[in-house]
KOLKESE-870122 format. One record per atom (N, C-alpha, C): residue in three letters; x, y, z. Coordinates in steps of 0.02 Angstrom, whole numbers, plus 50000, padded with zeros to 5 digits. Layout:
alaXYZ/...
//
This chain:
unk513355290147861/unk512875291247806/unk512745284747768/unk513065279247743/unk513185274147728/unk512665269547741/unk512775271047835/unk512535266947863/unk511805266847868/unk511605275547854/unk510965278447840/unk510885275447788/unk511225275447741/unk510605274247659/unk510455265747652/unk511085262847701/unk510905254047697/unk510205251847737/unk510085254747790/unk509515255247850/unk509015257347781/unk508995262547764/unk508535266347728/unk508285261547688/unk508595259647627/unk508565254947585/unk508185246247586/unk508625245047649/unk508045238847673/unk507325240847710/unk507055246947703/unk506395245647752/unk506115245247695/unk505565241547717/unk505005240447675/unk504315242047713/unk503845247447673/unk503375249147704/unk502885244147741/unk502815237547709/unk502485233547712/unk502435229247754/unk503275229647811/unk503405226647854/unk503515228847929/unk502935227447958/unk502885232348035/unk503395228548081/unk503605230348120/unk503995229148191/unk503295224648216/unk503365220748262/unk502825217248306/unk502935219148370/unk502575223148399/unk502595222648481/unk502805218448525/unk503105217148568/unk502975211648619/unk503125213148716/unk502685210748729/unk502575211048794/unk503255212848836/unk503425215948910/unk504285216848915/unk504375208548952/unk503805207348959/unk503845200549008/unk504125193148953/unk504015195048891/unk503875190648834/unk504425184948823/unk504185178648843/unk504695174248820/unk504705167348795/unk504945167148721/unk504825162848667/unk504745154848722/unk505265154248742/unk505355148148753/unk504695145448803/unk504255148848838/unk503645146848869/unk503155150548846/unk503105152848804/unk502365153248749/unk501945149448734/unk502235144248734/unk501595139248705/unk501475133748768/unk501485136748845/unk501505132748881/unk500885130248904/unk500115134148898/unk499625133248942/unk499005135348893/unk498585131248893/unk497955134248843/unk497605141548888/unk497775145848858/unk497585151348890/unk496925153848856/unk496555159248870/unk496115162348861/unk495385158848848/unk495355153548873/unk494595148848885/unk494325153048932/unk493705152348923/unk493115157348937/unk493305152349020/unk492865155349090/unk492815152449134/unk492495145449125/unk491845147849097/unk491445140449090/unk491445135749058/unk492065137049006/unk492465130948950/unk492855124549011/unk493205131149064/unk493465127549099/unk493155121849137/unk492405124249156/unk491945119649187/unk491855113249161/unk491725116849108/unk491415111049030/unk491835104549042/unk492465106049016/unk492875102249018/unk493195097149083/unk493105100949126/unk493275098249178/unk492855094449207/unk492125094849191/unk491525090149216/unk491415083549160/unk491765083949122/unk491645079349058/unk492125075549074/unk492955076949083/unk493315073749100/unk493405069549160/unk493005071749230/unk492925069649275/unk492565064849302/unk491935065549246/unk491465060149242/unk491695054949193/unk491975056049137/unk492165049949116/unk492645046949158/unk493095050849207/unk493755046849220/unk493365040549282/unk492845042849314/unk492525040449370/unk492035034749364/unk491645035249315/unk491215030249264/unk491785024149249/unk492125026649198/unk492765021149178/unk493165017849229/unk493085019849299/unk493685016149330/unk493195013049409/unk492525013649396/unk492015013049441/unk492055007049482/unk492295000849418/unk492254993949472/unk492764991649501/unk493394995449499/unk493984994349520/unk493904999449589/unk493485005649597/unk493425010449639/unk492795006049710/unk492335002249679/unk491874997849717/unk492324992649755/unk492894989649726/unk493334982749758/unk493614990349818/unk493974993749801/unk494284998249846/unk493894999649898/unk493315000949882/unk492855000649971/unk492614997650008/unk492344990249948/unk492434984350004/unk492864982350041/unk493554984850003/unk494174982150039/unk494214984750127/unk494114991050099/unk494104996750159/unk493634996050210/unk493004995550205/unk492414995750234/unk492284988550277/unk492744982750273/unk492464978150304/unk492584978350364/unk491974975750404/unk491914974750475/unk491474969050494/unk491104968350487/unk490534961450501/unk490334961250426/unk490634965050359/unk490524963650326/unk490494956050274/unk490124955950216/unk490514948850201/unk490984947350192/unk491434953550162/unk492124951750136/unk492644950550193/unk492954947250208/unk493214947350254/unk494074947950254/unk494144947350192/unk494964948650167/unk495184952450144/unk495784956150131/unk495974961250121/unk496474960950060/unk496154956250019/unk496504951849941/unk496204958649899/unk496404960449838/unk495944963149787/unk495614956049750/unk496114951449744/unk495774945049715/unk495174942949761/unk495234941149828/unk494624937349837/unk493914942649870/unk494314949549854/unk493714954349867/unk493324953449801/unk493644954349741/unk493424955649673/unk492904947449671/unk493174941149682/unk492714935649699/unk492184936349724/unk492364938949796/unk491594938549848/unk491014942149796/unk491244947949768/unk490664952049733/unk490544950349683/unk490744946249664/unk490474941349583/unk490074937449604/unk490244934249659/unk490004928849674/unk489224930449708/unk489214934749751/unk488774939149797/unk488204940449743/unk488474947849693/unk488024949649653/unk488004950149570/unk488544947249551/unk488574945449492/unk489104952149463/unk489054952649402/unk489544957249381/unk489124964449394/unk488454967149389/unk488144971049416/unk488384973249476/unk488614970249524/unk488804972249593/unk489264975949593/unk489764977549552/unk490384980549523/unk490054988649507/unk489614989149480/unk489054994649464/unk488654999449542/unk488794994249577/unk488025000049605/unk488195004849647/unk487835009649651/unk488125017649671/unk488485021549602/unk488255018549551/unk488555022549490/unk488165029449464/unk487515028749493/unk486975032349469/unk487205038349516/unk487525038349573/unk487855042649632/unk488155047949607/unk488745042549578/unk489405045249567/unk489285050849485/unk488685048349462/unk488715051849418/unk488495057649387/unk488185060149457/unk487635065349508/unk488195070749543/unk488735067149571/unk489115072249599/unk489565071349550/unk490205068849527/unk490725067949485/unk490625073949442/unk490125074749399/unk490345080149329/unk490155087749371/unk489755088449422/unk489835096249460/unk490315097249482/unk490685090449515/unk491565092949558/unk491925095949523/unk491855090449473/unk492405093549447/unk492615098749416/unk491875099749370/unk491655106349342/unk492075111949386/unk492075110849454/unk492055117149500/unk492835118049505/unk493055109449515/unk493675106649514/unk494145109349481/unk494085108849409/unk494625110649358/unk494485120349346/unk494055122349368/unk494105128849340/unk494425134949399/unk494325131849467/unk494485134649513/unk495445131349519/unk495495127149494/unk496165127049491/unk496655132249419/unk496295131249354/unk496275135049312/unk496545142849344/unk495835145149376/unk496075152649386/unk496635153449433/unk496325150649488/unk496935150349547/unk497935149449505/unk497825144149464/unk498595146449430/unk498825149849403/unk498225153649359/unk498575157049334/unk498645165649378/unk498075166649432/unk498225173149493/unk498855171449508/unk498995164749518/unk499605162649583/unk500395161549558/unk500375159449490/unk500895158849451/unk501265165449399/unk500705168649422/unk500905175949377/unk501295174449311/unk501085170349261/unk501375170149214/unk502135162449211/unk502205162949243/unk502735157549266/unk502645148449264/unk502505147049220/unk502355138649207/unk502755133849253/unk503525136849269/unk503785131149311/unk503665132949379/unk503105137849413/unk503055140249494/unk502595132049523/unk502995125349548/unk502715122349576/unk502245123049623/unk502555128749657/unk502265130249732/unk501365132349714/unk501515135549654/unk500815138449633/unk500235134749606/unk500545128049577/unk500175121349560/unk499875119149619/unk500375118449674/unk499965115749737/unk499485118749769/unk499615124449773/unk499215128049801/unk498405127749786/unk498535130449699/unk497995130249675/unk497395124549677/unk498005118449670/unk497615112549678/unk497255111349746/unk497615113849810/unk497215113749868/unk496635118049871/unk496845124949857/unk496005128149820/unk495385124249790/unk495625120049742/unk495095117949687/unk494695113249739/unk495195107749771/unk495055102249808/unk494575103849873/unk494565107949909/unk494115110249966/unk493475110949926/unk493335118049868/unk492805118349847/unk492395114949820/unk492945108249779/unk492425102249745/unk492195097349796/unk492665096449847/unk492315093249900/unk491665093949927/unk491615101349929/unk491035101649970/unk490545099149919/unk490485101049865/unk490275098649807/unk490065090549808/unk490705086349802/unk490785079949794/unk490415076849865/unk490605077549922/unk490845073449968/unk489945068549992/unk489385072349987/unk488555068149994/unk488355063149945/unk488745065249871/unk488525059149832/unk488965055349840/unk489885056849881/unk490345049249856/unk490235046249920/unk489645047950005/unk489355044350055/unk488925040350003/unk488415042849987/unk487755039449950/unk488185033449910/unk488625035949881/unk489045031249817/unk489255026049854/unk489705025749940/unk490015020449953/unk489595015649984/unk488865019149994/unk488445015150044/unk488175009450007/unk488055012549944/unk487805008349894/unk488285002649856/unk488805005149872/unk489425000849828/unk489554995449880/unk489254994849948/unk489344989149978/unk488824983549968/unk488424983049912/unk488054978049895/unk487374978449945/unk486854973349907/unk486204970449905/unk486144970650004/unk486764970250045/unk486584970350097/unk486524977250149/unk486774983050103/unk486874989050129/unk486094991750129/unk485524988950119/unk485094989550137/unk484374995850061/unk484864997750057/unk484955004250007/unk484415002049931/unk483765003249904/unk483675002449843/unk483915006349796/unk484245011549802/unk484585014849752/unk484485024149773/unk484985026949745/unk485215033949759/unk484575037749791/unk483975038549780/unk483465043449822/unk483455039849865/unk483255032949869/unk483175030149928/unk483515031249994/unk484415031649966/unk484775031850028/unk484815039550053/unk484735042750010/unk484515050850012/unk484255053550081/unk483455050150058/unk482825051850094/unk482825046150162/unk483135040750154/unk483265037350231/unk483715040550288/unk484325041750239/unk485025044550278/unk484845051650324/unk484565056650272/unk484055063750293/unk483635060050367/unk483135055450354/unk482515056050374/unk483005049950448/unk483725047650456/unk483825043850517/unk484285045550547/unk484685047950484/unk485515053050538/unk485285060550518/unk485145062350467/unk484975069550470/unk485685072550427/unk485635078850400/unk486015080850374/unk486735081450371/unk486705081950422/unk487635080750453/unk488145073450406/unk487635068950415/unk487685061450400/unk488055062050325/unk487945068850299/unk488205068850225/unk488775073850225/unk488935073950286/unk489795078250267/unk490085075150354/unk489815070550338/unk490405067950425/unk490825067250398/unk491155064850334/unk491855061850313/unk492025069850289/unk491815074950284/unk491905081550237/unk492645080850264/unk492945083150335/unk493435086550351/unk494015080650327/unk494025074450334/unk494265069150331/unk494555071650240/unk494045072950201/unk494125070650128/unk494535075150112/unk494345083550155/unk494845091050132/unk495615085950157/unk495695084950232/unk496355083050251/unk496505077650218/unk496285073950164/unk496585067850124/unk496815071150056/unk496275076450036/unk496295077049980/unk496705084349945/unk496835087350011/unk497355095249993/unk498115090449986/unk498315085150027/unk498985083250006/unk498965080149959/unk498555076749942/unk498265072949866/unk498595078549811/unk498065081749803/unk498195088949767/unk498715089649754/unk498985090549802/unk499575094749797/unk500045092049768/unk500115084949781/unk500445080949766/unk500425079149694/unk499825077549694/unk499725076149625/unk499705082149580/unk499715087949569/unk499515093049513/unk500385094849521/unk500585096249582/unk501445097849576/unk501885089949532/unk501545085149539/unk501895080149501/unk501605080549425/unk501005081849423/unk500865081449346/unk501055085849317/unk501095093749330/unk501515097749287/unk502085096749285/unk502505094749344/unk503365092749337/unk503345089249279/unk502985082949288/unk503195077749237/unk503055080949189/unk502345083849160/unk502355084649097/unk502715088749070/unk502895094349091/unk503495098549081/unk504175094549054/unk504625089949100/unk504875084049087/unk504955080949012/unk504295079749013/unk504205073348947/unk504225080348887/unk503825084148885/unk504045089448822/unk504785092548816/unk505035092748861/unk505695094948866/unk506235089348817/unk506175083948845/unk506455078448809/unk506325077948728/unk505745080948696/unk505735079048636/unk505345084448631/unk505485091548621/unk505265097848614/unk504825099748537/unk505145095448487/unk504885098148411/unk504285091848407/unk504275088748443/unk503665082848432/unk503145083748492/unk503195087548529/unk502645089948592/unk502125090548579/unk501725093648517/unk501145095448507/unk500935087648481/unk501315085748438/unk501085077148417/unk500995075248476/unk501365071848527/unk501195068848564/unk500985072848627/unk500615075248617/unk500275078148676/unk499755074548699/unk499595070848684/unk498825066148717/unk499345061348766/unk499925057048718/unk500425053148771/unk500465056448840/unk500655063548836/unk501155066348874/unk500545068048939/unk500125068948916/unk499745071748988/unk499445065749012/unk499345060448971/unk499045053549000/unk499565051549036/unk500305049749004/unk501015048249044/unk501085053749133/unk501035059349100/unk501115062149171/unk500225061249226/unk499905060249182/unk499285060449232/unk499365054249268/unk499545047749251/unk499595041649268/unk500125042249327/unk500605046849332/unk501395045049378/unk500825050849442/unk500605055349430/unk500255058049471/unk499835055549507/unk499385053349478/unk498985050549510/unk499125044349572/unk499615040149539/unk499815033849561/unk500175037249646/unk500695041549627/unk501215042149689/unk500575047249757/unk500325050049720/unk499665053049748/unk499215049249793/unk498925042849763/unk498745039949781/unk498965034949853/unk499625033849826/unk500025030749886/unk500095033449961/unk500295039449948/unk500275043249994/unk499685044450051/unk499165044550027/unk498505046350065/unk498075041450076/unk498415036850074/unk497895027650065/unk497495030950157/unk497955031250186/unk497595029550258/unk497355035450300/unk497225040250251/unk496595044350265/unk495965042150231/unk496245039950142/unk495625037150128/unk495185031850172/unk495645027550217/unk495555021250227/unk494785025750286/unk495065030650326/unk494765033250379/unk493915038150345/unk494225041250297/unk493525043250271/unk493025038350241/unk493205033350202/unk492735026950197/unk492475026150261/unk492645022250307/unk492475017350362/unk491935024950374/unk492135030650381/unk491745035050409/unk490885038150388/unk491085038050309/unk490485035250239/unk490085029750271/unk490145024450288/unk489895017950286/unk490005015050359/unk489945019050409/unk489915016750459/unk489145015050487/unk488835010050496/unk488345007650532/unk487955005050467/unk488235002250408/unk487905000350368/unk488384993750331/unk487854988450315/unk488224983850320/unk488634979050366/unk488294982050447/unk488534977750497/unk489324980550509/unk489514985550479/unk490184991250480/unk490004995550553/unk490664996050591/unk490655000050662/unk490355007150649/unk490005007050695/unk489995014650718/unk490335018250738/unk490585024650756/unk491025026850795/unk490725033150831/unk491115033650902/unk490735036550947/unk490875045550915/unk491375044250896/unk491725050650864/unk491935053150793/unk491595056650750/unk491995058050690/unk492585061350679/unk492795061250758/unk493565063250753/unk494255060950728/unk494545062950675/unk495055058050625/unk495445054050675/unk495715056450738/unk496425053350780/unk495945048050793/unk495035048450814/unk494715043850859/unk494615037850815/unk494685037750740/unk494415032950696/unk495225031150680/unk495635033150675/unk496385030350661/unk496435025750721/unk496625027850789/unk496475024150850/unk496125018450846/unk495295018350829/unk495025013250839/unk495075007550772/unk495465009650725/unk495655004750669/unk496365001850681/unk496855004850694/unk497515000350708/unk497234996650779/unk496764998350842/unk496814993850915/unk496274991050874/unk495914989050815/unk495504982550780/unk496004979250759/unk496294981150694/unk496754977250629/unk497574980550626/unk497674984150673/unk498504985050689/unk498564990950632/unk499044994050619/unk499344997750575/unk499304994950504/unk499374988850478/unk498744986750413/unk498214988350407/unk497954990050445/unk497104990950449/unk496985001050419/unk497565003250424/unk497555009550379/unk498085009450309/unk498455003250294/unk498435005250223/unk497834999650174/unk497334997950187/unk496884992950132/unk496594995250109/unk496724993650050/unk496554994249975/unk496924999149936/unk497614998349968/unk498055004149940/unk498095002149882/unk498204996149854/unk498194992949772/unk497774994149743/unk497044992249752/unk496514995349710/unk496385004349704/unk496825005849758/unk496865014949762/unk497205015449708/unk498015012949698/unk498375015249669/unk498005012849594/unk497885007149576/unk497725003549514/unk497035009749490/unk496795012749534/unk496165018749513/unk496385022149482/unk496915025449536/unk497065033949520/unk497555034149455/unk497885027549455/unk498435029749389/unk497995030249316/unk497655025749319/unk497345025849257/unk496855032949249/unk496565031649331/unk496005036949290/unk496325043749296/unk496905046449327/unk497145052649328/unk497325052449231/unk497745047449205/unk497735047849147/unk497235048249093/unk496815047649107/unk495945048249052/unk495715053549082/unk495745058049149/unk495435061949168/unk495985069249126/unk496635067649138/unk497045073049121/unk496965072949044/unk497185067649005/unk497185066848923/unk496335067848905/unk495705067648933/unk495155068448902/unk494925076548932/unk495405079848974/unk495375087348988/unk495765089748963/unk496425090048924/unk496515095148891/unk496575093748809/unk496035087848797/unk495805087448730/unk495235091148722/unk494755093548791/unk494265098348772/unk494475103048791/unk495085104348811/unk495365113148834/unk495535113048748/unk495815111748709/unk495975110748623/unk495535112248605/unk495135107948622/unk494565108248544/unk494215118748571/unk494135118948633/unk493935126248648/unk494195130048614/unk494905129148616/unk495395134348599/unk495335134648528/unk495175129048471/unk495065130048413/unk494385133148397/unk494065131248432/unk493335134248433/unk493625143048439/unk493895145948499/unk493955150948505/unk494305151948446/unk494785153248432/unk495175153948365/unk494825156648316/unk494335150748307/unk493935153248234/unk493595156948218/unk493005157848306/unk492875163848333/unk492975172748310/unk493595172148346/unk493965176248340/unk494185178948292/unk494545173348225/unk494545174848154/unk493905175848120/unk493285173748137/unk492895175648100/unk492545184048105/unk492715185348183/unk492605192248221/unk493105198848174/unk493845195948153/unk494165199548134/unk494025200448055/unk493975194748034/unk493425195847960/unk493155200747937/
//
């Protein structure tokens, strides 16, 4: 009875019990900006994608000269005396061209990019923030669909990024030539090349960027929300970079494949991956598939970090947007 009138005594009408989910657990609550509309996801993900691609453009142009030479001018496989030849060639402009490309396909990929990875984690992770397996996955999802997306403007992009001699006056031009001399195909010969470069990419990279960032909040748990711009730029940068390493010499094979017969660059009898690996190590030996792994890596770290830290500063600002929304709905 006692024990009745002490219970009794402390309730207060005023104070409800709170529900909570049976799944419910404090310690990963605040793990994932949840409830963005689908097309926030787009939003964001095409804004971030295009800036990350714009910003890291002339370091991405040395990377295909590097790659692409064959009777080209460049004839070394330096980032220094590639980055020369094209100063020298076309001035600092030369660093630029095929930007008008990249900036045609870049913000639809990704658009397609970040939101199809979005849903895919959260179907695949059922709630679970540390399911790696489900990061990868998802990321190989996202990566096929933006490809198909991506893969005609980043041909158009590399044809043009080989300079004043690739023949090219600018993005319709190579459009309506490429259509009107190889024909449609000509804009997804590298397609299968970019899925098989770019699902281990993925995978690689989205299973490393949530590890890490997971990681870095863990270490300093009551300061996470402060440094949250660090933390996804820090982990976007280690992602990107080891990502990058990894897949240099598929990239190496989808370039040459982009930019084959332009610029005095081989043809090949076959767009078959084994037939273009083959005919690049019996040219330039087993070097001849990792070049421009430096200007790869020097890309992806940075721009995985401006692409990750300038995407989930607009997954934020959504989420405050929604918020207010919402509070103003309950009003």
């Amino acid at each position: 009875m006692a024990a009745e009138a002490t219970t009794t005594k402390f309730q207060n009408p005023d104070f409800r019990p709170v529900p909570q989910p049976p799944d419910f657990h404090p310690e990963i609550a605040v793990t994932a900006h949840d409830g963005l509309r689908y097309w926030q996801f787009m939003i964001a993900g095409s804004i971030a994608g295009s800036v990350e691609h714009m910003a890291m453009f002339p370091v991405d142009t040395v990377k295909t000269h590097m790659q692409a030479i064959g009777s080209c001018p460049i004839k070394s496989v330096g980032v220094r005396q590639a980055l020369k030849s094209i100063l020298k060639t076309e001035g600092p402009s030369g660093l630029y061209r095929g930007i008008g490309a990249m900036g045609l396909g870049a913000g639809p990929a990704h658009a397609v990019y970040f939101s199809i990875y979005e849903v895919s984690k959260k179907f695949l992770s059922a709630g679970n923030p540390n399911n790696a397996v489900a990061h990868a996955i998802s990321g190989v999802f996202a990566t096929v669909a933006s490809d198909a997306v991506f893969t005609p403007m980043d041909m158009v992009k590399q044809r043009l990024q080989l300079g004043e001699n690739s023949t090219y006056k600018g993005v319709w031009d190579c459009v309506k030539r490429v259509l009107r001399e190889e024909g449609l195909g000509a804009f997804y010969a590298s397609y299968r090349t970019t899925v098989l470069m770019n699902a281990p990419f993925t995978a690689v990279h989205f299973a490393t960027y949530e590890a890490t960032k997971r990681g870095l909040m863990e270490i300093s748990p009551e300061s996470a929300s402060d440094e949250r711009l660090v933390v996804h730029a820090t982990a976007g940068a280690a992602a990107g970079a080891l990502a990058a390493a990894v897949t240099t010499p598929l990239d190496v094979v989808k370039t040459q494949l982009q930019c084959q017969g332009v610029c005095g660059c081989d043809r090949f009898q076959s767009s078959s991956i084994g037939h273009v690996i083959q005919t690049i190590i019996k040219r330039d030996g087993y070097r001849g598939l990792i070049r421009g792994w430096m200007p790869r890596m020097l890309f992806h770290a940075p721009a995985a970090a401006i692409c990750w830290s300038t995407y989930e500063a607009c997954k934020s600002f959504f989420e405050e947007v929604n918020d207010s929304s919402n509070s103003s709905t309950i009003t």
